[in-house]
C-alpha positions in Angstrom: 23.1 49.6 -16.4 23.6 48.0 -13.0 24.9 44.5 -12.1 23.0 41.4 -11.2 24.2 42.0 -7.9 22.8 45.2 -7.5 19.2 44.5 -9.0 19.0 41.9 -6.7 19.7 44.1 -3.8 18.0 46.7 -4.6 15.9 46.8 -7.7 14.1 43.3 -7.0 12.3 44.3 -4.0 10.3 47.5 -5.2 9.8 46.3 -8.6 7.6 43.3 -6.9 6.0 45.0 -4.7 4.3 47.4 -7.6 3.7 44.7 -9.5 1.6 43.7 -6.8 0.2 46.6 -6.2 -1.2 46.9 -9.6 -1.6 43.1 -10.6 1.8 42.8 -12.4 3.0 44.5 -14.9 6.2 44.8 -17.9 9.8 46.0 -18.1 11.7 47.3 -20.7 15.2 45.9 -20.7 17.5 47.8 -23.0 20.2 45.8 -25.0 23.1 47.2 -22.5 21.2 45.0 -20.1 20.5 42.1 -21.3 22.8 40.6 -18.7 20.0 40.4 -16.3 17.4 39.1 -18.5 17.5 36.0 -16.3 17.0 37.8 -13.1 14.4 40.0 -14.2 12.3 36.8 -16.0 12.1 35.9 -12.6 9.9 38.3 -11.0 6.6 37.8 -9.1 4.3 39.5 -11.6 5.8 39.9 -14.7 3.9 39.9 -17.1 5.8 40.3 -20.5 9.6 41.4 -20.4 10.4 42.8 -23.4 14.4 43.7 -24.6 15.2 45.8 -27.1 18.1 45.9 -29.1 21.0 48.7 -29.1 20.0 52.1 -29.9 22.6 51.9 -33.2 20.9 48.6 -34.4 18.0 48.9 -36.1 15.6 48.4 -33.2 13.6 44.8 -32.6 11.9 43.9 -29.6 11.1 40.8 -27.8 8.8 39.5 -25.7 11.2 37.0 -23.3 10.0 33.8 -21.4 9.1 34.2 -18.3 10.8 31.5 -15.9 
């Protein structure tokens, strides 16, 4: 789990750049970080961020708008 802060700083950056790389792509946002489902609908590329929920629910997963 990392902060908004944090992805910003540091995760942003790379994750766009092998988006790019590779003509976008998808992430996989566990339910302990669905804080940052904002941030992350926001990258260059993105193609389909999905979000699961907690590993002790029984598991769904969603395809989130991308902003």
């Amino acid at each position: 789990m990392t902060s908004i802060d944090y992805f910003e700083k540091w995760g942003r950056e790379p994750i766009e750049r092998i988006f790019k790389k590779y003509d976008g792509g998808v992430l996989h946002i566990n339910a302990n970080g669905r804080h940052l489902t904002d941030a992350v609908s926001t990258i260059e590329g993105l193609k389909a961020p999905m979000k699961s929920t907690g590993a002790w629910e029984k598991c769904v997963n969603t395809v989130l708008k991308i902003h």
